[in-house]
C-alpha positions in Angstrom: 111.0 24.8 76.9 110.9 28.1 75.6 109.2 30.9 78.1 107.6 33.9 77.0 106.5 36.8 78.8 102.8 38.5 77.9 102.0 41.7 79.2 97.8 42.5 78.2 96.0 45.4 79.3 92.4 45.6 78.6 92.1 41.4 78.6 88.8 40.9 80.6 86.5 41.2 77.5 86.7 41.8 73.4 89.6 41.1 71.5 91.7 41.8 74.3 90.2 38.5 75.7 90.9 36.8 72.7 94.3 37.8 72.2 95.0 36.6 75.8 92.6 33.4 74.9 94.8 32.2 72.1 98.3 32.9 73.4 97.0 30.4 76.7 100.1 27.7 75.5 102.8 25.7 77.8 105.5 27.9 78.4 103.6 31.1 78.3 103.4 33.2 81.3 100.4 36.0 80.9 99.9 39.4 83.0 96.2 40.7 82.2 95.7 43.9 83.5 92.0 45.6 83.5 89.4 46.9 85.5 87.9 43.2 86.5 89.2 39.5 86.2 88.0 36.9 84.5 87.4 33.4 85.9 86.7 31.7 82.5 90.1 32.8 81.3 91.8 31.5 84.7 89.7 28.1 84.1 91.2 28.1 80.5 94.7 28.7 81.7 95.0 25.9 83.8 93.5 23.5 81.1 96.2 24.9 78.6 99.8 24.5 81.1 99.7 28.4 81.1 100.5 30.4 83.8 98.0 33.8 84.2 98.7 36.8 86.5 95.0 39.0 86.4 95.2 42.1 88.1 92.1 44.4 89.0 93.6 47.7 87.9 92.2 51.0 87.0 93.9 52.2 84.5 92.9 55.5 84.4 95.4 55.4 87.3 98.2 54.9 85.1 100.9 56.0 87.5 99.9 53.4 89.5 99.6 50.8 87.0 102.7 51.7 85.6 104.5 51.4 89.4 102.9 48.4 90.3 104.1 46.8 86.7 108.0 48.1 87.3 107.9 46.5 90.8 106.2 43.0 89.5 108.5 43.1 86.4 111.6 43.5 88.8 110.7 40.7 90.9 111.0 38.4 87.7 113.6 35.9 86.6 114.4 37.8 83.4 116.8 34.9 81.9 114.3 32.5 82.5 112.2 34.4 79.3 112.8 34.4 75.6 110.4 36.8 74.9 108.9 39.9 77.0 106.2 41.7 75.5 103.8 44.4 75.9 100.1 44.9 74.4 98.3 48.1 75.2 95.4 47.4 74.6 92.7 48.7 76.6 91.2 51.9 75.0 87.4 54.4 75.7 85.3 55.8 73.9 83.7 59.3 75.8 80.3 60.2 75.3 80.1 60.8 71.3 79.3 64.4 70.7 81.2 67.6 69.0 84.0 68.8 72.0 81.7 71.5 72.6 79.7 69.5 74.0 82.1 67.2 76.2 82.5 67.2 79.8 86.0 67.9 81.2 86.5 64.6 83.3 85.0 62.3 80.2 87.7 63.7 78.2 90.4 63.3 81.0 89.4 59.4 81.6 89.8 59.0 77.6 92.8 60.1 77.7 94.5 58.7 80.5 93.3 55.3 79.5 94.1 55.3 76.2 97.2 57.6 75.7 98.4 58.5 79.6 98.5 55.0 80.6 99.8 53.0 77.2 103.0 55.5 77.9 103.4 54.9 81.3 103.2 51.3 81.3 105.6 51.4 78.1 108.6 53.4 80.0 107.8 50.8 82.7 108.5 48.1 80.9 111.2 49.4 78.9 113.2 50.2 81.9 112.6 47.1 83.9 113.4 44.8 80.9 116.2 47.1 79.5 118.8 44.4 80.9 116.9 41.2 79.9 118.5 39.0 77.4 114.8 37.6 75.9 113.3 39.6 73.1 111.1 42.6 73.4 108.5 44.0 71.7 105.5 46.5 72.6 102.5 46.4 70.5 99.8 49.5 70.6 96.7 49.1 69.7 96.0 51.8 67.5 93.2 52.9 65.4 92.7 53.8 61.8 90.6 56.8 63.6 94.3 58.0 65.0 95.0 58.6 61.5 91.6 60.0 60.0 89.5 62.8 61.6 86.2 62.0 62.7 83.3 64.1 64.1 82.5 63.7 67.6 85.1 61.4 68.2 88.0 63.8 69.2 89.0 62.4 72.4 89.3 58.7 70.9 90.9 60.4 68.0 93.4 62.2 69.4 94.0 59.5 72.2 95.2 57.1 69.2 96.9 59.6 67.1 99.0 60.3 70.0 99.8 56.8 70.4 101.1 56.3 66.8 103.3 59.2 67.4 104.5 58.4 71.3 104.8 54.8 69.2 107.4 56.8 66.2 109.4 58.2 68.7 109.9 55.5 71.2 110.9 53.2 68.1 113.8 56.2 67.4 115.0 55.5 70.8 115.3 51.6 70.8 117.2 51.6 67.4 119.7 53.5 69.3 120.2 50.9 71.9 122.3 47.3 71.3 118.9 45.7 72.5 116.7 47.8 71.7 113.3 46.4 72.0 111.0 46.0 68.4 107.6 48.6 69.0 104.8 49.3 66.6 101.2 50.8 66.7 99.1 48.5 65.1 95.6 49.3 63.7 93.4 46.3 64.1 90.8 46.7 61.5 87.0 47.4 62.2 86.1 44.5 65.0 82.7 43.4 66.4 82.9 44.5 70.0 81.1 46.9 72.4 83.4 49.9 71.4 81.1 49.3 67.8 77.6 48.9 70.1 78.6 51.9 71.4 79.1 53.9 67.5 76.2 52.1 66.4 73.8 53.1 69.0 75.4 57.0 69.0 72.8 59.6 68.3 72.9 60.5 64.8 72.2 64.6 65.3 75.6 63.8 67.1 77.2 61.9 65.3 77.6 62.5 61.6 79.0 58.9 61.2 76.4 57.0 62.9 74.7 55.4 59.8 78.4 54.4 58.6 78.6 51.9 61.5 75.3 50.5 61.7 76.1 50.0 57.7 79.1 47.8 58.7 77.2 45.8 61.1 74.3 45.0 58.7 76.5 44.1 55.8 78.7 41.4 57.8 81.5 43.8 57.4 82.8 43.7 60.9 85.6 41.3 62.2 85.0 38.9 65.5 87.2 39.5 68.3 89.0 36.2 67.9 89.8 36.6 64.2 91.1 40.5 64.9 93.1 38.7 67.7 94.7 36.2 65.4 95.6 39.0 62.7 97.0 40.9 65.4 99.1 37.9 66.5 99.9 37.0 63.0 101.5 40.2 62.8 103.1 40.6 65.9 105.0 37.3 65.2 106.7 38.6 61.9 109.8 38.5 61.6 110.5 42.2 60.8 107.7 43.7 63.5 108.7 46.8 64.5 110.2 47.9 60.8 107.6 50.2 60.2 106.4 52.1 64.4 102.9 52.8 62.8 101.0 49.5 61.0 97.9 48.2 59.9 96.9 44.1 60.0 94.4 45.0 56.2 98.8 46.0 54.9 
């Protein structure tokens, strides 16, 4: 049987969860890494033939995330995989409001968990997995808001622009390697999740955009976690992945 290698962050809740939910198969071996476990997803493992890691990890600590992954990674059987890949996934939203308004450590934790860490754990397991034989990609979630300006949202914004970039420039490396691995930002489209609670329930003196989101959630416009999951998936699965380093599932 083929084995393959699934490294999640941000897999306790949302379409993290679901992406972890549907790749629970024989064979699959799954690392969840986010601030709190999930017993419902271990129950679900063992009914499925998987095997599931969970750590309770803060990544806003992303050195230590990052080290504790290397070490883990190292202690594996890398022949015994055909495929080794990586989803950053976990992401914050600060408090919405214009920067002048934002508090310093707010903006620190939004960054460090959604641009600090995704790079840290990335070199991690690009080094660690540089001599494997199996297959590897590393999918970032992105956001079309890395690619379009929003007001109040510069933190998030920036946090995911930087990731498409980090995201070009890491796929420039691996092309110049004989086995290289296959990387890509992927936007995931506009999913139903607490991240869109959050928007919907900003103050609208604050946020400009407010009205937008509570527009998408009254018209049915939003996608459930598990469908955004399968798109993902979907995509991750293609056979040229990794051609263009900045996608989008709605492409």
């Amino acid at each position: 049987m083929n084995r393959h290698l699934y490294i999640i962050t941000g897999a306790s809740r949302g379409m993290g969860l679901a992406i972890a939910e549907q790749l629970l198969q024989p064979g699959h071996t799954l690392l969840c890494i986010a601030r709190a476990t999930n017993e419902a997803l271990a129950v679900q493992a063992r009914a499925a033939g998987a095997t599931l890691v969970q750590w309770s990890q803060d990544l806003a600590l992303g050195f230590e995330a990052s080290t504790r992954l290397q070490q883990w990674l190292h202690q594996q059987d890398g022949a015994s995989f055909t495929s080794a890949t990586l989803i950053n996934n976990a992401g914050v939203v600060p408090r919405i409001g214009p920067l002048s308004d934002a508090d310093a450590a707010d903006l620190a934790h939004a960054l460090r968990v959604g641009l600090e860490a995704p790079m840290q754990l990335t070199a991690a397991f690009l080094h660690a997995t540089e001599h494997w034989t199996a297959a590897r990609k590393v999918l970032n979630i992105s956001s079309g808001l890395g690619r379009r300006a929003m007001a109040s949202q510069a933190a998030y914004c920036a946090a995911k622009a930087g990731m498409d970039h980090f995201t070009r420039c890491v796929a420039l490396d691996e092309a110049l390697k004989p086995h290289g691995a296959a990387v890509c930002a992927l936007a995931p489209g506009v999913i139903d999740t607490d991240m869109q609670v959050q928007l919907r329930g900003a103050d609208a003196t604050a946020f400009p955009d407010q009205h937008n989101f509570a527009t998408l959630k009254a018209n049915g416009q939003l996608t459930s976690p598990a469908e955004a999951a399968a798109r993902v998936l979907g995509y991750l699965a293609r056979p040229n992945f990794g051609a263009d380093p900045v996608g989008d599932v709605r492409d």
